[in-house]
C-alpha positions in Angstrom: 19.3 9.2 -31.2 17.4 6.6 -28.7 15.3 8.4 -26.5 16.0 8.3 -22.5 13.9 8.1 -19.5 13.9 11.3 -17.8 16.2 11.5 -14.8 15.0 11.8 -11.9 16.9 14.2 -9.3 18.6 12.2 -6.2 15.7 11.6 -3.0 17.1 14.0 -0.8 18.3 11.9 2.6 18.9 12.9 6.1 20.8 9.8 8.1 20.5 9.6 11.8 22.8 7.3 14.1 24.8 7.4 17.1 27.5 5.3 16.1 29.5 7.0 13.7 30.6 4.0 11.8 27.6 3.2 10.9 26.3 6.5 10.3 29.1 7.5 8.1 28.5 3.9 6.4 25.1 4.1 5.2 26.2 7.8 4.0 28.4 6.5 1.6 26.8 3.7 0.6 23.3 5.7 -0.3 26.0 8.3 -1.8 27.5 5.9 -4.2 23.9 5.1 -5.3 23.3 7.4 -7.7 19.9 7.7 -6.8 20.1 8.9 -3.0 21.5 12.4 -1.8 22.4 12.5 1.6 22.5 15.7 2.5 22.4 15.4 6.8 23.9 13.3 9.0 23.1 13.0 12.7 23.9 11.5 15.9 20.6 12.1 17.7 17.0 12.5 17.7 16.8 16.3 18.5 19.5 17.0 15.9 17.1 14.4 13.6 14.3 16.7 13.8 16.5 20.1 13.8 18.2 18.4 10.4 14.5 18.3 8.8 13.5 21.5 9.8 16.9 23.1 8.3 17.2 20.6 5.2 13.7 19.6 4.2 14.5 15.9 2.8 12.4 13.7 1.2 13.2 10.9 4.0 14.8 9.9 6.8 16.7 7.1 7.7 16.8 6.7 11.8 18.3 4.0 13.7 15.4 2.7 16.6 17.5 4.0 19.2 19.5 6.9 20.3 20.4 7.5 23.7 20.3 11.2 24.8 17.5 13.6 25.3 14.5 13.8 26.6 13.0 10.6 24.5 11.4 7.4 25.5 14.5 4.9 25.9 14.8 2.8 23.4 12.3 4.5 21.1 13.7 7.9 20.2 14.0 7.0 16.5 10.1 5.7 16.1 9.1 8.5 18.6 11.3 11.1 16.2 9.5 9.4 13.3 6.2 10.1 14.7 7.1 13.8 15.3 8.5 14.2 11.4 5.3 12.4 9.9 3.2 15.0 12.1 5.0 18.0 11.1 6.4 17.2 8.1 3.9 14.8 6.3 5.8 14.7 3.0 8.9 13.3 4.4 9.3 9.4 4.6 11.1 7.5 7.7 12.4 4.6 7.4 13.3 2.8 10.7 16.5 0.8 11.4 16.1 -1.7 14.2 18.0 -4.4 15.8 14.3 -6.3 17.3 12.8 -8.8 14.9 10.2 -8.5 17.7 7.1 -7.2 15.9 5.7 -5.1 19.0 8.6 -2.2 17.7 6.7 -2.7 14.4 3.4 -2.5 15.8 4.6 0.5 17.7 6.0 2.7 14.1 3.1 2.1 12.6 0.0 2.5 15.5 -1.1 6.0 13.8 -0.9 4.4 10.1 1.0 2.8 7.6 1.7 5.6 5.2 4.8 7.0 4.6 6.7 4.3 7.1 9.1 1.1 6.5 10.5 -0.9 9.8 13.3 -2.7 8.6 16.5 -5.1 10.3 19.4 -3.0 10.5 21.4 -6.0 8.4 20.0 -4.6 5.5 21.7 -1.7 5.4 24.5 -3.6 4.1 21.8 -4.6 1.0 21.6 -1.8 -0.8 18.7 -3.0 -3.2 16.5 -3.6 -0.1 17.4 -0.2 1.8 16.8 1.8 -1.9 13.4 0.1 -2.4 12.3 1.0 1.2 14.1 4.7 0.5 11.7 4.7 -2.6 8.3 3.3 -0.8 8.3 5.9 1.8 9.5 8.6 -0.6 6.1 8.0 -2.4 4.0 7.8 0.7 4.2 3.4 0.3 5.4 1.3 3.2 7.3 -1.4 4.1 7.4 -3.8 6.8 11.1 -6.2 7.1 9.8 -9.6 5.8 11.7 -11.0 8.4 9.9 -9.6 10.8 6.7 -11.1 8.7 8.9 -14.7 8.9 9.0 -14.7 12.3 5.4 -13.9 13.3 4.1 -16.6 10.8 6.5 -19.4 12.4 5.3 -18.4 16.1 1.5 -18.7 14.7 2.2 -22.1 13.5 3.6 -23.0 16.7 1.3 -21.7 18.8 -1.2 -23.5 16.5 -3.0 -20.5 15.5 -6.4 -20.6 13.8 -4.9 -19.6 10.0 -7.8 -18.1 7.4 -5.2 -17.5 5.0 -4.4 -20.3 2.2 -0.6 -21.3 2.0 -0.5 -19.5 -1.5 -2.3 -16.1 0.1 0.7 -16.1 2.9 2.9 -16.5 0.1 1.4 -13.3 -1.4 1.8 -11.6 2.0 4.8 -12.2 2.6 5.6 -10.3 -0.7 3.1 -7.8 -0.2 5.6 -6.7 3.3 7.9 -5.7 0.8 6.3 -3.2 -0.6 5.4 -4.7 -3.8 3.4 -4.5 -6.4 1.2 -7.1 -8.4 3.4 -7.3 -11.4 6.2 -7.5 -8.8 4.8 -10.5 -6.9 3.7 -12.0 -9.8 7.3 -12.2 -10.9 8.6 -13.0 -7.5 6.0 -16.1 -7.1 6.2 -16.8 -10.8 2.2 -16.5 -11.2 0.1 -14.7 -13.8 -0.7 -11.0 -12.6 -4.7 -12.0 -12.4 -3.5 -15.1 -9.7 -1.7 -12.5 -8.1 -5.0 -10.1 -8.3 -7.2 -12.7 -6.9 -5.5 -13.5 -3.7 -4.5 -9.8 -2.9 -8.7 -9.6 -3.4 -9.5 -12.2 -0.9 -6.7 -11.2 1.4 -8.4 -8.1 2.0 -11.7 -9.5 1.9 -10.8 -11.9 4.9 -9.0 -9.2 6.8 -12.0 -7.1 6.1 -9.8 -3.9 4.7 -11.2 -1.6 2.0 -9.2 -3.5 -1.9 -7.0 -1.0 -2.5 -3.4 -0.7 -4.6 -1.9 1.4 -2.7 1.3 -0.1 -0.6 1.0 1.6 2.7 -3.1 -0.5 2.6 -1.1 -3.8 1.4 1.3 -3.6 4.8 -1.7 -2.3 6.9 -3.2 -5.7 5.6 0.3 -7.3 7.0 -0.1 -5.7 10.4 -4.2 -7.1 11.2 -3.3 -10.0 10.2 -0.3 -10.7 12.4 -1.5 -8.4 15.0 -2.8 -9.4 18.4 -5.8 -8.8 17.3 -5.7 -10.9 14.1 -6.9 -14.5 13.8 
């Protein structure tokens, strides 16, 4: 008999929303996965971090905002996000937001990278985007929406920005917000894995960040350079 891959048990998910709708959505639609086990649904940020206590997931999946409580408005879920990764640092978060504006970004990730993924709350009707963001976390990766990315590279052109990056390294970055890997990009951008290797290099040489593999270093190398403090 052919041998299998080992499987792997569900990532234990915890959901938090205020509309029920959607809440009850994205449950169903993880559920029907295979590969995702909600096991908590909730309709607020102190329920959100009574839920971890209780359930101990692997990650969480919080919408940006949640009215109620005693929370910044319009920041409960990254606040909430911020209170799981410093209590719980095993548990990923993966932030549903409705503001392409990068300063919400900026905001998840001002204590670090690891462990985090921002993305448009569209894409929780793509399941193949949500999952790989589910995974990234769930392995201490991160992921930034490449939308988000989009945007901040048209409104540098505009604004006629200085750009250090070559065409073909914003190509790579722009990947690299995903989450990927080389042999991913490679496939994405149709290049060899050692082209792929040489502009993630000099990415990271220009942006002056230490080279490493890991994802949650790749978006941090996302974030300087669309900052307000990039180039």
């Amino acid at each position: 008999m052919p041998e299998h891959a080992p499987i792997r048990p569900p990532i234990r998910t915890v959901v938090a929303d205020d509309h029920y709708l959607v809440r009850e959505g994205t449950r169903r639609l993880l559920d029907t996965s295979g590969e995702v086990s909600v096991v908590g649904a909730v309709g607020d940020a102190d329920e959100l971090l009574d839920a971890v206590r209780r359930l101990a997931p692997d990650v969480v999946i919080t919408d940006i905002r949640m009215p109620g409580g005693d929370w910044r408005p319009g920041f409960e879920g990254i606040d909430a996000a911020h209170r799981i990764r410093a209590a719980h640092p095993a548990v990923g978060v993966v932030v549903l937001s409705q503001f392409s504006d990068a300063l919400f970004a900026f905001e998840l990730f001002k204590h670090g990278t690891e462990g985090y993924a921002y993305l448009l709350k569209d894409r929780v009707g793509d399941l193949d985007e949500l999952l790989g963001a589910i995974r990234a976390v769930a392995s201490g990766g991160s992921v930034i929406d490449p939308k988000v990315v989009e945007g901040l590279l048209a409104r540098r052109d505009v604004r006629g920005q200085r750009e250090e990056l070559t065409g073909r390294e914003r190509d790579v970055l722009r990947e690299m917000a995903h989450g990927r890997s080389n042999s991913a990009i490679a496939r994405a951008l149709h290049l060899s894995i050692s082209s792929v290797e040489k502009n993630v290099n000099s990415i990271f040489t220009k942006l002056s960040l230490e080279n490493s593999g890991d994802v949650h270093r790749r978006v941090a190398a996302v974030l300087a350079y669309l900052g307000p403090d990039g180039p």
